[in-house]
C-alpha positions, -999 to +999 in steps of 0.1 A: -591-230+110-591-192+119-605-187+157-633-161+161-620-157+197-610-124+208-570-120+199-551-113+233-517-099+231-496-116+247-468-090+266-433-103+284-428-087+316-404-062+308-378-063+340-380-039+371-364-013+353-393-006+326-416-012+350-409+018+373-379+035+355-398+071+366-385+058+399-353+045+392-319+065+387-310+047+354-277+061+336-286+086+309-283+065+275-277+036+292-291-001+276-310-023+301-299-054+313-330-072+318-338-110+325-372-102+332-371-101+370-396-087+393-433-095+386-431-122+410-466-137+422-483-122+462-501-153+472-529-156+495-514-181+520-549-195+535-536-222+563-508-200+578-536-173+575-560-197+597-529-204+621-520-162+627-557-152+625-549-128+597-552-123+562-515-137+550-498-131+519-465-147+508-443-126+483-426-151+464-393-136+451-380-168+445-400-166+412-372-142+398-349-152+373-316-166+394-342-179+419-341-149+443-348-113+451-312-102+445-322-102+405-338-069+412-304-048+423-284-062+400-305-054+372-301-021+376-259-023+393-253-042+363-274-016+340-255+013+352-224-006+355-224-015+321-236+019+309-204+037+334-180+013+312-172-011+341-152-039+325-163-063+353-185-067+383-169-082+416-189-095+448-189-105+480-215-135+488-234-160+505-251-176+473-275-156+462-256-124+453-231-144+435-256-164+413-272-129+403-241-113+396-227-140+376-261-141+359-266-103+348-228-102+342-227-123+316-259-111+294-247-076+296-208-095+284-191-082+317-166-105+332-180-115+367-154-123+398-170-136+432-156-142+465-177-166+485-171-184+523-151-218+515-176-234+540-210-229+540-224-218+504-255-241+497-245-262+467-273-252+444-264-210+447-226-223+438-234-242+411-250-210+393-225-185+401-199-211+383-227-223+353-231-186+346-195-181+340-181-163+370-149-167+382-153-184+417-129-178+446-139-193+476-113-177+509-106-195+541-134-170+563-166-159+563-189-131+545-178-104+565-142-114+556-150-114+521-166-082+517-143-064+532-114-080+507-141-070+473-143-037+484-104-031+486-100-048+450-129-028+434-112+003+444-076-013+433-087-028+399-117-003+391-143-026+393-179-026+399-188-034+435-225-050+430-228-059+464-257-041+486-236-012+494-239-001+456-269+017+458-281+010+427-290-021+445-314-008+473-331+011+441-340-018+423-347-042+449-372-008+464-393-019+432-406-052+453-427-027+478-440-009+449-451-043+431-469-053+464-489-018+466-497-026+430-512-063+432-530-054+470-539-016+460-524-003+486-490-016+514-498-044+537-506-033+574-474-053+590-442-067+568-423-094+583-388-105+562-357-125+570-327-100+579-290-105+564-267-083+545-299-054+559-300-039+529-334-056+515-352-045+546-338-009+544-347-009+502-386-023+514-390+012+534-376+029+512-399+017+483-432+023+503-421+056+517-419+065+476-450+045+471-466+068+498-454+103+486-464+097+451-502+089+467-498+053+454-503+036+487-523+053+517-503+041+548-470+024+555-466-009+570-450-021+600-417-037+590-407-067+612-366-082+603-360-115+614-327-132+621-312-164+632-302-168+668-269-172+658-263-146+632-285-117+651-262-090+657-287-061+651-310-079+676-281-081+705-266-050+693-229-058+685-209-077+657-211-120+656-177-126+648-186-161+636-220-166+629-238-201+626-273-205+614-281-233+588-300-206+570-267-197+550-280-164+532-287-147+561-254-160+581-234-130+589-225-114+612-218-077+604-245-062+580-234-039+555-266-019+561-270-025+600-282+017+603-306+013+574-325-021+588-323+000+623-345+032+608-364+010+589-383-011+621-378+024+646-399+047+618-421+019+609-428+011+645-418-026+640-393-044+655-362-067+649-362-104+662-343-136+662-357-170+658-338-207+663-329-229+641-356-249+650-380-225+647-366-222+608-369-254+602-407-258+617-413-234+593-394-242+564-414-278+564-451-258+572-444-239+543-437-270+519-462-286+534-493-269+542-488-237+514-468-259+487-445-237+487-408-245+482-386-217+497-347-218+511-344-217+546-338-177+553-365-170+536-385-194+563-372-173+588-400-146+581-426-173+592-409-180+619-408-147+630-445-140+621-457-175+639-438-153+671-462-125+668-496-114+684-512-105+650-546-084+646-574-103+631-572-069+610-541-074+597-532-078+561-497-094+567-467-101+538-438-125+540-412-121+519-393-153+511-366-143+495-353-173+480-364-202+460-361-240+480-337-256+450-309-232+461-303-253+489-316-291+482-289-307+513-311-287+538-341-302+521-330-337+519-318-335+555-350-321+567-372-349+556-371-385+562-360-399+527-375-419+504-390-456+514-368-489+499-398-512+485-396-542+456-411-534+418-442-556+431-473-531+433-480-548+463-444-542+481-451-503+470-489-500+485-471-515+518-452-492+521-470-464+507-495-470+534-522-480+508-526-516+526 
């Protein structure tokens, strides 16, 4: 039977690069690579609001695609990439870079190489990278290590480096700040974001400087990086030559955009911090368990940081978790007590379910 209901059409999201291609510097001709990233949900987060005494938003980027923020670069790397007539895309990473490399790679029929820490890669990023077809060398070092051996091969072999120090990257992943000026109408008061490679923080100012000039947004927000204790070199001001954090994507040591996360806090008047592993973790399971949400650990590392804050009642507040909690399920499992041994008997599993 025909419905008299009004007919909606139904529209995909079209990728970051439709979205806000005015804003983009796409290669002339060039055909998008596009796994419908960006578009990821801002949500009210009303318990950690109550516990800062703010109004608190969670951006959660581990919606995209590959199950992290990185989709939005490499959309557009791999786009102009493909469209420059790179035969292959090559990459330093801790997880996440790789499993959107290897991702985008493959859909625009590039071959994808990856050099990752032997130690250290969460399983669930690993698995990707190799599912999605890249090749996979894991060297006896860390990121730092590995990004400087990609950028020598890129120049040798003429490949596409689609690490963060491709621009292209910092233009599409500027497109998050412009989504969040979109679904608040206009940029948070204070930002607060878990601090790696830099590059993210440094595309965030960038995209609501842009958002700003073009009257989109009326202010600009104060931009607060967090690191771990042991992998905080912008906070003490020198290179970690071996950092340690369990927070694996945000575990090195020398960031690749160290000056740009620098300009980003000084201009914004925010500031840079560190926060324990502890202090990740406390966060990481207040997260699952009083906001449902499921993040990996770096990205609870902007919670940590806001949780060290004095925050204005005022405030509209955003924290960008960056990753989605399945890219890392041993840090999961190992932060929890595990499940409870009981008999099939319904009266064995209310026991110890606490129902009797």
């Amino acid at each position: 039977m025909e419905s008299s209901a009004v007919r909606r059409e139904l529209r995909a999201w079209p990728g970051i690069i439709e979205a806000y291609r005015p804003y983009l510097p796409v290669e002339h001709g060039a055909t998008v690579v596009t796994l419908g990233e960006g578009g990821t949900p801002l949500r009210f987060a009303a318990r950690l609001s109550a516990r800062v005494g703010a109004s608190v938003f969670l951006k959660l980027e581990g919606m995209n695609p590959t199950g992290s923020f990185k989709d939005r670069g490499m959309a557009l790397a791999v786009t102009n990439a493909k469209a420059r007539g790179s035969r292959a895309v090559i990459c330093a990473s801790t997880g996440n870079t790789s499993a959107a490399a290897a991702a985008y790679a493959g859909i625009a029929g590039l071959d994808a190489i990856v050099v990752v820490p032997r130690d250290g890669v969460a399983r669930g990023k690993l698995a990707q990278a190799l599912l999605y077809g890249a090749k996979v060398v894991a060297i006896a070092g860390g990121f730092d290590d590995a990004l400087r051996a990609v950028r020598q091969l890129a120049s040798d072999f003429g490949l596409a480096l689609v690490n963060s120090v491709n621009p292209d990257r910092l233009e599409g992943q500027k497109t998050a700040a412009f989504e969040i000026v979109d679904q608040l109408g206009d940029a948070p008061t204070l930002q607060v974001m878990p601090v790696g490679n830099a590059g993210n923080i440094t595309a965030y100012w960038r995209g609501y400087r842009e958002a700003r000039d073009r009257a989109a947004a009326t202010r600009l927000p104060r931009l607060v990086g967090v690191q771990a204790e042991g992998a905080a070199p912008i906070v003490r001001g020198s290179v970690v030559e071996h950092p340690t954090t369990l927070a694996s994507a945000i575990r090195i040591g020398k960031p690749a955009s160290w000056e740009g996360a620098l300009a980003a806090t000084r201009d914004s008047g925010g500031t840079m911090l560190a926060v324990s592993d502890a202090e990740i973790l406390e966060a990481y399971r207040l997260l699952a368990q009083e906001e449902s949400v499921f993040c990996e650990p770096a990205s609870a590392a902007a919670v940590a940081g806001l949780l060290r804050l004095a925050v204005a009642p005022s405030e509209t507040v955003v924290c960008i978790l960056t990753g989605h909690g399945l890219k890392d399920p041993d840090t999961a499992l190992q932060a929890v007590d595990g499940p409870v041994p009981a008999s099939a008997d319904p009266q064995s599993i209310a026991r110890m379910a606490g129902l009797s």
